[in-house]
SERO-4910 file (N, C-alpha, C, O; in steps of 0.05 Angstrom, whole numbers):
BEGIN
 pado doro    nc1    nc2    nc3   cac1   cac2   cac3    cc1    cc2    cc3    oc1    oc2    oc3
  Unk    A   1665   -748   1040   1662   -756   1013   1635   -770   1009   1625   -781   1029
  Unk    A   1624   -770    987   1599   -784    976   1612   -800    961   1633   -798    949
  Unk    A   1586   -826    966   1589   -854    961   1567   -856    937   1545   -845    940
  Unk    A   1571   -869    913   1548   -865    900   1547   -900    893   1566   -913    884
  Unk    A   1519   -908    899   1517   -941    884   1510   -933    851   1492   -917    845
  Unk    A   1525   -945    833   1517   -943    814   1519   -982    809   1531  -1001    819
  Unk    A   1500   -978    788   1503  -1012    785   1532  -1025    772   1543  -1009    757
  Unk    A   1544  -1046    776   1564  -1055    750   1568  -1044    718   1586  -1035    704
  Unk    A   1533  -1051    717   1532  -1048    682   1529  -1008    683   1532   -995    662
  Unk    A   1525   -999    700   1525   -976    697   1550   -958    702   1556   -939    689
  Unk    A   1566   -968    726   1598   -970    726   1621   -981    705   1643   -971    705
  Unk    A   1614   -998    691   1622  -1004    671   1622   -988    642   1643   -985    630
  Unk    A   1601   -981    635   1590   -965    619   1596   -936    618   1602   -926    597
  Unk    A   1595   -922    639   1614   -899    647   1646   -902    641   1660   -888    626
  Unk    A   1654   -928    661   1688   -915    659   1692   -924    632   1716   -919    630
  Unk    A   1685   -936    606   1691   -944    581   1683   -918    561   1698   -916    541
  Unk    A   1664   -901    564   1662   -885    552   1678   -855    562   1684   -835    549
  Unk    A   1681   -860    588   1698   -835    605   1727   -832    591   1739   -813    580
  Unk    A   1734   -859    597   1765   -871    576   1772   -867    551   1794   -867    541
  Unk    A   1753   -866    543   1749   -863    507   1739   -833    495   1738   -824    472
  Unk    A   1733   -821    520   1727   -785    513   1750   -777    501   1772   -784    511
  Unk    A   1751   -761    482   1770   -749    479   1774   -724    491   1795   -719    501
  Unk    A   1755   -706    490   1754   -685    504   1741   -672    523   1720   -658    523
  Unk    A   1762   -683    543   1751   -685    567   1753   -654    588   1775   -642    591
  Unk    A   1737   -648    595   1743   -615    604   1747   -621    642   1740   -642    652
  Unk    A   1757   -601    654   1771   -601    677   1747   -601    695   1756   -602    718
  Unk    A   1715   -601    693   1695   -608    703   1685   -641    704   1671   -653    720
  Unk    A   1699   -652    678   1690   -679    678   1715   -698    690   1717   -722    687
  Unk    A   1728   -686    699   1753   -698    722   1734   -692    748   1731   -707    767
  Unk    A   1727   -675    745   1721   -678    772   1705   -692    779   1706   -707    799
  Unk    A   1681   -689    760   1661   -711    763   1667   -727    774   1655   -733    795
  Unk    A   1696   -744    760   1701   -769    756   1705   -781    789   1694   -800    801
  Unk    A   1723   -763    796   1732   -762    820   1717   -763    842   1729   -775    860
  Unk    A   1690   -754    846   1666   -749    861   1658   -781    851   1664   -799    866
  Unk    A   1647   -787    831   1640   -808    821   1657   -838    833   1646   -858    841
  Unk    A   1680   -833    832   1692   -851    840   1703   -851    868   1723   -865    872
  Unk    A   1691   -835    892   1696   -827    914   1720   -817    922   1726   -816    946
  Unk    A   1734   -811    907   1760   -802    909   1763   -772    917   1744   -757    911
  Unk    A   1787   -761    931   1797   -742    943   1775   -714    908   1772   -721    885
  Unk    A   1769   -693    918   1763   -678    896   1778   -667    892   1772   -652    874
  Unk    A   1799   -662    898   1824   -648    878   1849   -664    870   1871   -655    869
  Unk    A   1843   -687    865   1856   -709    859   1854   -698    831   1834   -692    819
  Unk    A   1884   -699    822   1894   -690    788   1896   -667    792   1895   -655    770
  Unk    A   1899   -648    812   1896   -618    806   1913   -606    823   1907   -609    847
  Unk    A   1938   -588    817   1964   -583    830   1954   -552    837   1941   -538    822
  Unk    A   1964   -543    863   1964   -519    867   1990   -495    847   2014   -500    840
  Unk    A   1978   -479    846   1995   -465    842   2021   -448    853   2017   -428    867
  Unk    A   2040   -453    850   2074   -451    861   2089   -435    856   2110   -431    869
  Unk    A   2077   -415    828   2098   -399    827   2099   -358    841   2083   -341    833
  Unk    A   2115   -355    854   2106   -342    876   2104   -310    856   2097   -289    867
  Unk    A   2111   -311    824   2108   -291    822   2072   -283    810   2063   -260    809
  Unk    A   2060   -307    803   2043   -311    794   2020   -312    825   1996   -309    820
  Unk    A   2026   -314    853   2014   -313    882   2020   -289    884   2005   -277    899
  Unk    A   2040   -274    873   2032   -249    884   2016   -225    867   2007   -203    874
  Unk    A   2016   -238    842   2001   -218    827   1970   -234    829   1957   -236    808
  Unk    A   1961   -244    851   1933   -245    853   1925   -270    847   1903   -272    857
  Unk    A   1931   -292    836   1931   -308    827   1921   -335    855   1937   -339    874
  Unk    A   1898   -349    854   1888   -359    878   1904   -386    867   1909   -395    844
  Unk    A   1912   -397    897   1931   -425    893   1913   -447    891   1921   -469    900
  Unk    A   1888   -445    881   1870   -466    878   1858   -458    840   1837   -465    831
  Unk    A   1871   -447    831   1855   -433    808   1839   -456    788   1816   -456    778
  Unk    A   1865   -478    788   1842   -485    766   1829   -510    780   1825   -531    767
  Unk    A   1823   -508    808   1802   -533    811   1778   -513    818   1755   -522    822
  Unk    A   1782   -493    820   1761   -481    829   1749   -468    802   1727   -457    798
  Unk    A   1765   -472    790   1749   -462    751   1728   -486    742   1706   -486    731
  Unk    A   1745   -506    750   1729   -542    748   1699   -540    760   1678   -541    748
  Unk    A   1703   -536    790   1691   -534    804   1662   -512    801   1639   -518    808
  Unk    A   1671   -489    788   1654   -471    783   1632   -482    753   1609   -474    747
  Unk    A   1650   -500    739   1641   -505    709   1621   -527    721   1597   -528    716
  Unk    A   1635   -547    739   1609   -574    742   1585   -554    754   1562   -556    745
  Unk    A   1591   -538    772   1565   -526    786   1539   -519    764   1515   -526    765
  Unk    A   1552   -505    749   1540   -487    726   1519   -509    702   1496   -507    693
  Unk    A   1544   -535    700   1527   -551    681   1505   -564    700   1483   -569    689
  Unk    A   1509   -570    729   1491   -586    741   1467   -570    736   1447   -583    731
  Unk    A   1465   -542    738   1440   -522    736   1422   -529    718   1398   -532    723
  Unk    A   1432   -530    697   1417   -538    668   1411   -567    657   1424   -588    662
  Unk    A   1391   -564    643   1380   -589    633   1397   -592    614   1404   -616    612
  Unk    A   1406   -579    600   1425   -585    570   1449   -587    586   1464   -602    574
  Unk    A   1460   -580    610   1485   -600    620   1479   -616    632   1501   -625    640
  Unk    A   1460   -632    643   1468   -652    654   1446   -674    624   1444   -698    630
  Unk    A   1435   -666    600   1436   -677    587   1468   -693    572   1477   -715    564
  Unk    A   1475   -664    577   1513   -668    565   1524   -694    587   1540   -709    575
  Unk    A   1522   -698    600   1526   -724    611   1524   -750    607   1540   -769    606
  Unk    A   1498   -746    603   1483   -773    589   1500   -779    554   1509   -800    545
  Unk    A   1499   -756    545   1503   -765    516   1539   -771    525   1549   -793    518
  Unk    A   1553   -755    537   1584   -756    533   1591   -782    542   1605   -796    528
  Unk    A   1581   -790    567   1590   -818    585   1565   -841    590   1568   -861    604
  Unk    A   1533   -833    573   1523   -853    580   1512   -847    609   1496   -864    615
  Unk    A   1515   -832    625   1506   -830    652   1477   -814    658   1472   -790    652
  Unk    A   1459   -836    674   1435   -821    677   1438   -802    697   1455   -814    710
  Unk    A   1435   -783    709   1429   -768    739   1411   -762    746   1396   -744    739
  Unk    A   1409   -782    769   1385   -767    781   1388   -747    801   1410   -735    806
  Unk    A   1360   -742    813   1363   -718    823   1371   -723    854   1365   -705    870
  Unk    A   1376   -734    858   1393   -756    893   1418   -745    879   1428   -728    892
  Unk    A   1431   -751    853   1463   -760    844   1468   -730    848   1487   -720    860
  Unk    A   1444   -713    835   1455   -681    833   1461   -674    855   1483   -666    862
  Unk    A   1436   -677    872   1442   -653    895   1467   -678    916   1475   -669    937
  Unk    A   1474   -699    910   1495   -708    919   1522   -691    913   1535   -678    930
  Unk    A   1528   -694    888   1554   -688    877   1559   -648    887   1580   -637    893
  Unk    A   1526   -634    884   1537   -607    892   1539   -605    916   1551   -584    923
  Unk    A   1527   -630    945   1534   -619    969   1573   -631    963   1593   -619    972
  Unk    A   1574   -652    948   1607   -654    952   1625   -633    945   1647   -628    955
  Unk    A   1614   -622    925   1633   -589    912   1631   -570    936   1647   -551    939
  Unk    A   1611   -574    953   1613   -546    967   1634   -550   1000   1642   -533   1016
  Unk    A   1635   -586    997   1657   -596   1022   1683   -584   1023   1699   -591   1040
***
């Protein structure tokens, strides 16, 4: 797992506006999760039902939909602008290529 120093007032400032998102998409959990050093599929249940595993259905589906969405926004300037404006969070480019070597663990 990655460890990220963020300052107090910058830790602060994040989880208050993270809390107060309303719409929050299954990439910005994960964030959160990376952000907060926590397990990355923390909040995210495999899939169980065996008729839905056998018609193709991967038992990681939707962390790996998460997973696929943070990748995608990290690429672009207008997503990881979307950061800044949604939670207040700067990224730098240490935080980026942090958080995608953690997606690819």
């Amino acid at each position: 797992m990655t460890t990220f120093i963020l300052s107090k007032e910058q830790f602060t400032q994040y989880n208050a506006r993270f809390i107060s998102t309303k719409n929050l998409t299954a990439g910005d959990m994960l964030l959160n999760n990376i952000l907060r050093n926590k397990d990355i599929r923390r909040g995210f249940t495999p899939i169980t039902n065996p008729v839905k595993l056998n018609h193709g259905a991967n038992e990681w589906q939707g962390f790996d939909a998460a997973r696929s969405e943070l990748r995608h926004s990290l690429r672009w300037a207008r997503g990881i602008e979307s950061y800044k404006t949604k939670f207040g969070l700067e990224l730098t480019p240490e935080m980026i290529t942090a958080i995608q070597s953690a997606l690819e663990a």
